[in-house]
DRENDO-1510 file (C-alpha; in Angstrom, 1 decimal, always signed):
<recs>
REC; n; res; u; v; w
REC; 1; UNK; +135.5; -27.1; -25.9 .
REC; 2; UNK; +136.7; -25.5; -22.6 .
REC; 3; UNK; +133.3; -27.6; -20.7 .
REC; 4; UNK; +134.3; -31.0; -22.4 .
REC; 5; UNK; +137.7; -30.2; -21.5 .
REC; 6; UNK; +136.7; -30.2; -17.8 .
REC; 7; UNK; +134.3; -32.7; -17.8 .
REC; 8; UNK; +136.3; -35.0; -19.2 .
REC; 9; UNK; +139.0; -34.0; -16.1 .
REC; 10; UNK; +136.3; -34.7; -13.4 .
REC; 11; UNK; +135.1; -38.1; -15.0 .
REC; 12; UNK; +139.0; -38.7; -14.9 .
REC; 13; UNK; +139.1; -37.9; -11.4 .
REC; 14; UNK; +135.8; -39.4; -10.0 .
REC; 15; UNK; +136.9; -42.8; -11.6 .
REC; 16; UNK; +140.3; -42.8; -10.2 .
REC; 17; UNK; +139.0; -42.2; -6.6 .
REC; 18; UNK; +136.7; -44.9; -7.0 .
REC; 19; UNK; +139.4; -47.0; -8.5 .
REC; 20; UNK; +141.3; -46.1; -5.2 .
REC; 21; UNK; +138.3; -46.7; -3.0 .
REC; 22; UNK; +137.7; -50.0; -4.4 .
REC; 23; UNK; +141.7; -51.5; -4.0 .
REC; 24; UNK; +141.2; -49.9; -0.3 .
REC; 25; UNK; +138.2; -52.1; -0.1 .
REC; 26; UNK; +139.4; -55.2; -1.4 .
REC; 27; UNK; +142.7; -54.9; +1.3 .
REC; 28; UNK; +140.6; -54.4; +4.0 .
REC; 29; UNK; +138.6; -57.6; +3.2 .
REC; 30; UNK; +141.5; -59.5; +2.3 .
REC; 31; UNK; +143.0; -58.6; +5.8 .
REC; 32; UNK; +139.8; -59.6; +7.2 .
REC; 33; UNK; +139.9; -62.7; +6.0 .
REC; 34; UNK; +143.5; -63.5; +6.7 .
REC; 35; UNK; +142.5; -62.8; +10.4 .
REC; 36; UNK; +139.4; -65.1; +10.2 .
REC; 37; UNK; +142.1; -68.0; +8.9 .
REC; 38; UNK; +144.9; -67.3; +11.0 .
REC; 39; UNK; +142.7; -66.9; +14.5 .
REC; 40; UNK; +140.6; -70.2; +13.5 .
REC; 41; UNK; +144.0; -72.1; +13.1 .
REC; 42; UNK; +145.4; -70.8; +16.2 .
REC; 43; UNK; +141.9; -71.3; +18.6 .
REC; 44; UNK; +141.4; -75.0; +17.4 .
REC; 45; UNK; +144.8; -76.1; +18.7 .
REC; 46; UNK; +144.1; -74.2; +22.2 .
REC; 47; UNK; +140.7; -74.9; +22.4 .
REC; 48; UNK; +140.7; -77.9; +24.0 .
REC; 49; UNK; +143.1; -76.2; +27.1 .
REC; 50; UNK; +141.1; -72.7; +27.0 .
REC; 51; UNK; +138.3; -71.2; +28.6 .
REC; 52; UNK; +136.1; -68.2; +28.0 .
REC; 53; UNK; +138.0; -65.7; +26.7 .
REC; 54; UNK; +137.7; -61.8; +28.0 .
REC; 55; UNK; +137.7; -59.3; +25.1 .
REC; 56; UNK; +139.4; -55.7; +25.5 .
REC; 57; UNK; +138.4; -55.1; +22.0 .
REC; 58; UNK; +136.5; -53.4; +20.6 .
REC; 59; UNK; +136.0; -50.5; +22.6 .
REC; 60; UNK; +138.8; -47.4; +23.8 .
REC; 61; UNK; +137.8; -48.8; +27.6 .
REC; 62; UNK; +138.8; -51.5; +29.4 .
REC; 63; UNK; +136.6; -53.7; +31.5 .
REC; 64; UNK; +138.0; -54.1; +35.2 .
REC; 65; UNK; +137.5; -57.8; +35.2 .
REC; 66; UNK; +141.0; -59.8; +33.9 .
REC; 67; UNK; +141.4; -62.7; +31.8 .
REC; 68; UNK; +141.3; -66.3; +33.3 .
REC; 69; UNK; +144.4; -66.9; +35.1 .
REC; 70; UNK; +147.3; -68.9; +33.7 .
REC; 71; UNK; +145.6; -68.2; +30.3 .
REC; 72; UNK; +147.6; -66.2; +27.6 .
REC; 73; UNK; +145.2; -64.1; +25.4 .
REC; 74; UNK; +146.3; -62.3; +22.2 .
REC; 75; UNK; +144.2; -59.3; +20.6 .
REC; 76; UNK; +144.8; -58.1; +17.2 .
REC; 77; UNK; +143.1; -55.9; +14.5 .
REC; 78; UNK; +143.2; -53.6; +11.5 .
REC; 79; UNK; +142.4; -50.1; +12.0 .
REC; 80; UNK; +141.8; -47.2; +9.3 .
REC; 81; UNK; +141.5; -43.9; +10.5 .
REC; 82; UNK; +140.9; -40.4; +8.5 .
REC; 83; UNK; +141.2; -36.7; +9.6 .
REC; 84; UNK; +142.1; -33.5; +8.2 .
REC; 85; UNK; +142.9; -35.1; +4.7 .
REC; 86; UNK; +145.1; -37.2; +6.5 .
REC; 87; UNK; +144.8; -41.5; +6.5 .
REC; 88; UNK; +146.1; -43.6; +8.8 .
REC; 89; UNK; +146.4; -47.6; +8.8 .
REC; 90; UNK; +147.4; -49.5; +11.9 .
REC; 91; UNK; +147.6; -53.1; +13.3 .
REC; 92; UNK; +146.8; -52.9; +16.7 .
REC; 93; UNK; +147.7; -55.9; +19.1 .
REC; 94; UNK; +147.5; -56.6; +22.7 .
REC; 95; UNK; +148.4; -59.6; +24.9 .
REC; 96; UNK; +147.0; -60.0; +28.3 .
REC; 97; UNK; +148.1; -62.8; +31.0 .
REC; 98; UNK; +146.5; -62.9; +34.9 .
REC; 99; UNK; +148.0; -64.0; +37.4 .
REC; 100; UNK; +145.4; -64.6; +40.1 .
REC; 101; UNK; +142.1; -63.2; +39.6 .
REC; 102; UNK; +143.5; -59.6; +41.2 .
REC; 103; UNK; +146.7; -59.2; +39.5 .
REC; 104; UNK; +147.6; -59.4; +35.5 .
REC; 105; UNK; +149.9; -57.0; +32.3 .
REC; 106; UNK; +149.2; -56.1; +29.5 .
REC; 107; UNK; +151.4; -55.4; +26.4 .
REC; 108; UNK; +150.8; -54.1; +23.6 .
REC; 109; UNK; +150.7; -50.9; +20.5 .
REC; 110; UNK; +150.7; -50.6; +17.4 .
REC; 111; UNK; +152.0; -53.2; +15.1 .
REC; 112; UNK; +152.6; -51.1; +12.5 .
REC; 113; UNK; +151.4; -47.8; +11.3 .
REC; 114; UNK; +151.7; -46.1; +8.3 .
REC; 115; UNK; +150.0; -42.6; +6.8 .
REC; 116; UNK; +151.0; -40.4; +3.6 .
REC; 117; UNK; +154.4; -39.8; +4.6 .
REC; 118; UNK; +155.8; -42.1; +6.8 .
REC; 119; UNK; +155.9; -46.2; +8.5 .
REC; 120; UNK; +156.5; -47.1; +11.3 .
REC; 121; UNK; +156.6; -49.4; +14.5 .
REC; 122; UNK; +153.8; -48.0; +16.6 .
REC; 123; UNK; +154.5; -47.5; +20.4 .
REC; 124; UNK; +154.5; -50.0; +22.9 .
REC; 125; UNK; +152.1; -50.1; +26.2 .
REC; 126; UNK; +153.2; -52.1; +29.4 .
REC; 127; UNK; +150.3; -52.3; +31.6 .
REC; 128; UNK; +150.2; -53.7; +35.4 .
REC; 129; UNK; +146.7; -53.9; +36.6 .
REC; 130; UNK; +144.9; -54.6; +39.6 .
REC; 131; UNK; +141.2; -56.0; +39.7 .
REC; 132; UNK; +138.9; -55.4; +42.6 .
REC; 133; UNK; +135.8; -58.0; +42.3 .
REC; 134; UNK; +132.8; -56.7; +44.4 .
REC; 135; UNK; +130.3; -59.4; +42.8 .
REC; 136; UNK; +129.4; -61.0; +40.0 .
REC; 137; UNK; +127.8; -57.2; +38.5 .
REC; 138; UNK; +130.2; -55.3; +40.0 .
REC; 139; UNK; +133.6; -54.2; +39.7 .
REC; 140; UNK; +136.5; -52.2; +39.9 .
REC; 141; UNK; +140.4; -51.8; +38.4 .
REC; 142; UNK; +143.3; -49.3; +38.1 .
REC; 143; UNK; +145.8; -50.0; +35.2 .
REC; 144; UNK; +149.4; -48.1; +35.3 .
REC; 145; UNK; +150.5; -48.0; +32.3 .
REC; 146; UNK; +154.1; -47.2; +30.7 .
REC; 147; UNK; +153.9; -46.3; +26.8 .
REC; 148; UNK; +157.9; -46.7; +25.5 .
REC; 149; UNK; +158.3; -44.4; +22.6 .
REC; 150; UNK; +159.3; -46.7; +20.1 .
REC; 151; UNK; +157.6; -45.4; +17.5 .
REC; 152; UNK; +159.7; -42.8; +14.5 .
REC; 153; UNK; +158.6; -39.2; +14.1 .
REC; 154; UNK; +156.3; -37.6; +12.9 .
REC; 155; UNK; +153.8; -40.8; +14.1 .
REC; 156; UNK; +155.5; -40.7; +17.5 .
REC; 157; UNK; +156.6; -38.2; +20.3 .
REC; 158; UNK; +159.9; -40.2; +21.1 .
REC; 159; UNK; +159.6; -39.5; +24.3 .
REC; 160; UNK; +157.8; -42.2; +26.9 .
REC; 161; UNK; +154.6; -40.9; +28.7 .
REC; 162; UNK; +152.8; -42.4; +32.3 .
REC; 163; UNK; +149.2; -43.3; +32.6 .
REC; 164; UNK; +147.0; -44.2; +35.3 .
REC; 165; UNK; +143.4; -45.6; +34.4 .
REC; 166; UNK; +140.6; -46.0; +36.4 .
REC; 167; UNK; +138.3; -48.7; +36.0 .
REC; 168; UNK; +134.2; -49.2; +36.7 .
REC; 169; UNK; +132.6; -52.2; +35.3 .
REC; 170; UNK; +129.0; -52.7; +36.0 .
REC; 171; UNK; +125.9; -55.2; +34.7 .
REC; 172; UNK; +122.7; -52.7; +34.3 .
REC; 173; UNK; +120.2; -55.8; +33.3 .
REC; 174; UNK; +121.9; -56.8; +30.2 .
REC; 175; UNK; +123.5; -54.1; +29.6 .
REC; 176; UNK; +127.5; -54.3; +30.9 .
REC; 177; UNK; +129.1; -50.6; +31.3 .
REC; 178; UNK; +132.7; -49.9; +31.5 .
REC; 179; UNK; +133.4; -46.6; +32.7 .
REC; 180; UNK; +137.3; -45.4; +31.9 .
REC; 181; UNK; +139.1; -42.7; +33.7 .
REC; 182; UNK; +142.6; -42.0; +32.0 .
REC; 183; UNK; +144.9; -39.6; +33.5 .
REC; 184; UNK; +148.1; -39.3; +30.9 .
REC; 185; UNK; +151.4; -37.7; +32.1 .
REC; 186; UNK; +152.7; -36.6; +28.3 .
REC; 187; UNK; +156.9; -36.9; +27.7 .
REC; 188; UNK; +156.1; -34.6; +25.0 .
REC; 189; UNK; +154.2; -31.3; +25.1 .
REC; 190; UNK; +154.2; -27.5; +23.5 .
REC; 191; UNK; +154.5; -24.9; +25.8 .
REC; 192; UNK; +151.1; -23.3; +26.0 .
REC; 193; UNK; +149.4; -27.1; +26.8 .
REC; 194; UNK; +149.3; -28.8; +29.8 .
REC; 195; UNK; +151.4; -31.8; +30.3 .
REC; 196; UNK; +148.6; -33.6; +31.9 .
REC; 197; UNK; +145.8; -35.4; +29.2 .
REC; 198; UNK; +142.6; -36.5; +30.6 .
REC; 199; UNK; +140.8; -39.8; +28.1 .
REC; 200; UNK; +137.1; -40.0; +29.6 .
REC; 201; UNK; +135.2; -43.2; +27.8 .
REC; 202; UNK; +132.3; -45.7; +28.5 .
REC; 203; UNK; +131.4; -48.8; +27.1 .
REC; 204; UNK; +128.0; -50.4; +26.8 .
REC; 205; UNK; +128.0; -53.6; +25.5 .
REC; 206; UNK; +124.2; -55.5; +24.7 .
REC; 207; UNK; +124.3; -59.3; +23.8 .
REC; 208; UNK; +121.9; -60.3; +21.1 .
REC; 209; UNK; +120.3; -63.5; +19.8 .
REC; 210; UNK; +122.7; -66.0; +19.1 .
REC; 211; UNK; +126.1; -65.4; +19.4 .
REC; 212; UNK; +126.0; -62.1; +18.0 .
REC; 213; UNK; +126.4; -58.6; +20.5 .
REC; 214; UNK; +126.6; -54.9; +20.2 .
REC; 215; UNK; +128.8; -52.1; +21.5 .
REC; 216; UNK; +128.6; -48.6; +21.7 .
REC; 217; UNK; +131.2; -46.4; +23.0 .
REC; 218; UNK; +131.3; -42.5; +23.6 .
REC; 219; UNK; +134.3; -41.2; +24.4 .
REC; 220; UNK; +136.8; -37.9; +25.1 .
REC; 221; UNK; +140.0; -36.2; +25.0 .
REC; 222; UNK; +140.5; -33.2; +27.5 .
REC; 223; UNK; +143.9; -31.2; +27.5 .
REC; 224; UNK; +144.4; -27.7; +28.6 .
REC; 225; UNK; +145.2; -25.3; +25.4 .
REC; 226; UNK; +144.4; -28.2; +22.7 .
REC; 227; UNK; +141.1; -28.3; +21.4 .
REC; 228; UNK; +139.1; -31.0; +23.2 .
REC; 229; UNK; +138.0; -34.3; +20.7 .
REC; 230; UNK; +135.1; -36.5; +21.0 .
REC; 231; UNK; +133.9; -39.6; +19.1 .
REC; 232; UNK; +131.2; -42.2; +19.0 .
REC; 233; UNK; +132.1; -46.0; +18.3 .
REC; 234; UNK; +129.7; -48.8; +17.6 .
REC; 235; UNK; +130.7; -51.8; +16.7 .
REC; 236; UNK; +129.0; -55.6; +16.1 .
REC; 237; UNK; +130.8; -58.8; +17.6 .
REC; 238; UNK; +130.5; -62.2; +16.8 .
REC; 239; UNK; +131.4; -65.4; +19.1 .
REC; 240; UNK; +131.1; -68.8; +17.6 .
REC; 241; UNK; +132.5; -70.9; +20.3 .
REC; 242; UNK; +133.2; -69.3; +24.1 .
REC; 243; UNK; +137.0; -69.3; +22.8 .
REC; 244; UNK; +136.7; -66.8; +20.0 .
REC; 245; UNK; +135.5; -63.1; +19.3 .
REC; 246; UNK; +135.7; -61.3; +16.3 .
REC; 247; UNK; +134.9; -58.0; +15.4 .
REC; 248; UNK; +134.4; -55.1; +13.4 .
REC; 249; UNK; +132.6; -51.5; +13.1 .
REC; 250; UNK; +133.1; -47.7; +12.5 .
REC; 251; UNK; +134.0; -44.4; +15.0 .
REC; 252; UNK; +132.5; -41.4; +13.8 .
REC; 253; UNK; +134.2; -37.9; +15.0 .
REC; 254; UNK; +132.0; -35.4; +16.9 .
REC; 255; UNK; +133.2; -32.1; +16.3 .
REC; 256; UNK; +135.6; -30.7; +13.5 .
REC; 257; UNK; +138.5; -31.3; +16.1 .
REC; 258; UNK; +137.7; -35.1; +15.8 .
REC; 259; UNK; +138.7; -37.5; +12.9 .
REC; 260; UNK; +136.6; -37.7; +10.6 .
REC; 261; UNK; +135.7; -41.4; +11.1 .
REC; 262; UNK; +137.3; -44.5; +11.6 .
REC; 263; UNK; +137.2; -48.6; +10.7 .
REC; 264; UNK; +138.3; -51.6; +11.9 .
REC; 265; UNK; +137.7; -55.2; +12.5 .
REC; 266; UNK; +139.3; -57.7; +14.8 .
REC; 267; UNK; +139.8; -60.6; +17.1 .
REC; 268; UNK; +140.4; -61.7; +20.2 .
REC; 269; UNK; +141.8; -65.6; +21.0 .
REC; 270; UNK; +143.7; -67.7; +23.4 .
REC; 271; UNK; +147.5; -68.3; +22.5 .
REC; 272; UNK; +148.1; -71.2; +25.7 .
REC; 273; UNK; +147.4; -71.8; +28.6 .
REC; 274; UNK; +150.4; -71.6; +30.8 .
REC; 275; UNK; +149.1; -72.9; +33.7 .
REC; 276; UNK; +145.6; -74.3; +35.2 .
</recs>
């Protein structure tokens, strides 16, 4: 009686998770698809004004070369991240405008972001970066970067922290490389840690047959007296037009200080063009 009493409580259990797993499921391709609508709708009215578009996404680095000038691009995505029991859904979004083809900001965080306990407004990045073109393979950029704690506790630090990223972009036959350097100057820190974090990432991104391409992405946190993290990011992006890029794929943690993996999808799209 006692062993039908149990299995009975696990069947009960394994079909409410997969109840749950399957509503998860179903949001994240609903959001998907509200993405797919809302970029198509926005890209065919600025298509005609637009050129090629320079996707951030969906990698951690950044590539040194900036947008086309004039041209105001807009990033967004759906993020779901899980660690030590813990899930977290975002809505990251970033907009990018050049000036010249030296100069351009960025802005941009966390729509919103929401785990067990609490939802917020993420934090808000302000970047003013500086290109350095050496040739049609080769390049350079530094990023300073101001995140403004808007985010609420325990999501946020509330206090503001100051970046500096350096940038190496390089063609290697097909292959394109961006190499990130991020040097973070933390508002917020405990006592026995350093106030100075250290983000070391490179992107290598392959185009495919078609419109399709591939990215893969190792990357690192370093930060005297916290364990160090690492993770590996792939991800498969789609172009159907010169205008447009979407999309999506998976980080996996690589040690047990490191989420335990991580999903998301995107796009990236021109808003206007503000001037030719």
């Amino acid at each position: 009686m006692v062993s039908i009493f149990f299995l009975a409580v696990s069947d009960k259990k394994v079909s409410t998770s997969l109840r749950l797993g399957e509503k998860l499921v179903k949001k994240f391709i609903h959001l998907i698809i509200l993405f797919f609508l809302f970029s198509f709708r926005i890209q065919h009215s600025v298509a005609q004004e637009a050129t090629v578009v320079t996707p951030y996404r969906p990698s951690l680095s950044n590539p040194a070369q900036l947008p086309t000038a004039g041209q105001l691009e807009l990033e967004m995505g759906s993020l779901r991240a899980r660690g030590n029991g813990v899930v977290l859904d975002s809505t990251p979004i970033l907009l990018k405008l050049a000036f010249n083809k030296d100069w351009g900001i960025l802005a941009g965080g966390q729509v919103y972001t929401r785990d067990h306990d609490a939802k917020t407004f993420g934090d808000i990045n302000i970047t003013l970066k500086r290109a350095f073109l050496v040739s049609e393979k080769t390049a350079f950029g530094i990023e300073l970067i101001t995140k403004l704690p808007t985010a609420s506790a325990p999501i946020g630090s509330g206090k503001a922290d100051f970046l500096v990223n350096g940038i190496y972009s390089q063609d290697i036959g097909k292959v394109h490389m961006d190499a990130n350097v991020t040097l973070a100057l933390l508002g917020k820190h405990d006592l026995a840690t350093s106030r100075v974090q250290t983000n070391l990432s490179a992107a290598f991104s392959l185009p495919l047959s078609g419109r399709f391409g591939l990215t893969a992405e190792p990357s690192a946190v370093v930060q005297q007296g916290v364990p160090t993290t690492a993770q590996l990011l792939g991800a498969l992006t789609f172009s159907p037009s010169k205008t447009i890029t979407f999309d999506a794929g998976i980080a996996k943690g690589l040690n047990n200080n490191s989420q335990n993996w991580s999903i998301f999808a995107g796009v990236v799209l021109p808003l206007a063009r503000l001037w030719q």
